[in-house]
C-alpha positions as CSV (number, residue, x, y, z in Angstrom):
1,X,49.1,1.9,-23.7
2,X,46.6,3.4,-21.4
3,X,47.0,7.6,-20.6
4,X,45.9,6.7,-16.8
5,X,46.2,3.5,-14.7
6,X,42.9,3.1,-13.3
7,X,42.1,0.3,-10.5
8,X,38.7,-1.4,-11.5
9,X,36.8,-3.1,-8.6
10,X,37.1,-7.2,-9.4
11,X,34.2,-8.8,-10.6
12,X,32.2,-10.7,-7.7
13,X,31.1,-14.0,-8.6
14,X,28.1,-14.5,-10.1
15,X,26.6,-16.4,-6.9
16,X,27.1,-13.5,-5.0
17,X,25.6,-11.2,-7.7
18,X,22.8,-13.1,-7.7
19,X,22.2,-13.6,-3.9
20,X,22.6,-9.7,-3.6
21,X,20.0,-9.0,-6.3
22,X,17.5,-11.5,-5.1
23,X,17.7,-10.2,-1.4
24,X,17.2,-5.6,-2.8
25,X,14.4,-6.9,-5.1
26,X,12.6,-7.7,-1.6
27,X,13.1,-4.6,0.1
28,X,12.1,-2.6,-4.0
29,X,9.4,-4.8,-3.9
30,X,8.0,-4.1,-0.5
31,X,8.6,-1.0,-1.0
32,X,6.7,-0.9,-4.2
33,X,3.8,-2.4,-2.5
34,X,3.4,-0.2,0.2
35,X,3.9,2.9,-2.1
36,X,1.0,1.3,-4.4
37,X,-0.6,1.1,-1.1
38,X,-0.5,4.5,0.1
39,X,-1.6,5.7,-3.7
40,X,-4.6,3.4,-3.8
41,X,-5.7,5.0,0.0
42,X,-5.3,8.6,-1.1
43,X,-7.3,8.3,-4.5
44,X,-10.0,6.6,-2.5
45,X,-9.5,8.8,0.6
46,X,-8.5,12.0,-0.8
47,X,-10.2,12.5,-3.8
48,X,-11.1,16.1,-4.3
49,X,-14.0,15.5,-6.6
50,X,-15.4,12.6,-5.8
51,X,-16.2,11.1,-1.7
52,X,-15.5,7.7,-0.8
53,X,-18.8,7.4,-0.8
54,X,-19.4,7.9,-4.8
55,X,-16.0,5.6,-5.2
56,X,-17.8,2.9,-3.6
57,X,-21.0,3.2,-5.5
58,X,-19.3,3.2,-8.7
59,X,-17.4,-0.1,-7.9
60,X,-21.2,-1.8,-7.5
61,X,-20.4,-5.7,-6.7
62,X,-16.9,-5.3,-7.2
63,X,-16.7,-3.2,-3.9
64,X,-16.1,-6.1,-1.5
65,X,-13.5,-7.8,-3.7
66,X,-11.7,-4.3,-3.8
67,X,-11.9,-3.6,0.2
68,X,-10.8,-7.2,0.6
69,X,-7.7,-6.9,-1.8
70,X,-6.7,-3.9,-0.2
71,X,-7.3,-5.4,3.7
72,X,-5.1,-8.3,2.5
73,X,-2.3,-5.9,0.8
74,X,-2.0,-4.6,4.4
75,X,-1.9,-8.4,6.0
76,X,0.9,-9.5,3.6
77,X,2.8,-6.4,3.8
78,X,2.8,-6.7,8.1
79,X,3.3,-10.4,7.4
80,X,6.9,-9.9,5.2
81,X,7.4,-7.3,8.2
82,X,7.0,-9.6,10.9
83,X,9.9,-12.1,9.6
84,X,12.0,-9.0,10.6
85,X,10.6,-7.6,13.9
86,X,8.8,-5.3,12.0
87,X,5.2,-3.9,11.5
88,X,3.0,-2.8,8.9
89,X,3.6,0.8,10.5
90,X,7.0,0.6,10.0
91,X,6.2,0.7,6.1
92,X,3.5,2.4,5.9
93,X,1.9,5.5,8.1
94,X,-1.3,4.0,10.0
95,X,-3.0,7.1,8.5
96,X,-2.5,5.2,5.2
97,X,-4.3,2.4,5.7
98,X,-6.8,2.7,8.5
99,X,-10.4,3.1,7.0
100,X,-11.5,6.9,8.2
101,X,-15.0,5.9,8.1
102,X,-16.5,2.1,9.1
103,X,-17.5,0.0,6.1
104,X,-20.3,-1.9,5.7
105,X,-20.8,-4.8,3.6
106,X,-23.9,-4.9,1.5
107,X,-25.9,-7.9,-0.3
108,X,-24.1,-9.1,-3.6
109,X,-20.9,-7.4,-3.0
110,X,-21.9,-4.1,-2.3
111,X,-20.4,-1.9,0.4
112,X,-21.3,1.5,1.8
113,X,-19.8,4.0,4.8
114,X,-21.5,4.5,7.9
115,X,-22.2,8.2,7.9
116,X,-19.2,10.6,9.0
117,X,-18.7,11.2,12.8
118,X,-19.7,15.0,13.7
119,X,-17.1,16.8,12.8
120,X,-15.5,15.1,10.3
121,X,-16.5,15.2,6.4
122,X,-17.2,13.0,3.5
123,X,-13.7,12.0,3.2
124,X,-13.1,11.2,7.3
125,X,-11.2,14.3,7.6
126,X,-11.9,17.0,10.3
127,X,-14.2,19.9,9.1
């Protein structure tokens, strides 16, 4: 004999359990990505010991890969929000993820930055 009568929800049917977890693990995985995203711009971006600049140098060959991973991360993501009338923009800020500074693409998989604009610093931001 139970103290309280309480009302428990009935089980759903493990179809629809399994439909509605396969359709949230897209929207926790886009939003993974563009989180992962946003991170990746602001420790190459934002760094406050180290410019863009040093980043890239570091990298060596590997630069290009890197900078073509990261254009393509912003591709799928406007891609997955296309098949819902969405943009990239609508997932993440266009101030986290268009390059402050032009790149340019180097023999053997080397890349550099065209020197900051006047006015602006290292990092693309306004002095």
């Amino acid at each position: 004999m139970n103290l309280l009568d309480i009302q428990t929800e009935t089980s759903k049917p493990l179809p629809q359990v399994l439909a509605e977890t396969l359709l949230l693990r897209l929207n926790t995985e886009l939003a993974a990505r563009a989180r992962a995203h946003t991170q990746s711009y602001a420790d190459f971006w934002d760094n406050a010991l180290v410019t863009p600049d040093q980043i890239l140098e570091a990298m060596g060959s590997r630069a290009a890969l890197w900078l073509a991973c990261a254009g393509e991360s912003v591709d799928h993501i406007g891609r997955l929000a296309s098949l819902v009338g969405k943009s990239v923009a609508d997932f993440i800020p266009q101030e986290n993820f268009a390059p402050r500074r032009a790149f340019v693409m180097g023999d053997g998989g080397r890349v550099t930055l065209e020197p900051p604009v006047d006015g602006m610093d290292l990092h693309g931001r306004p002095l």
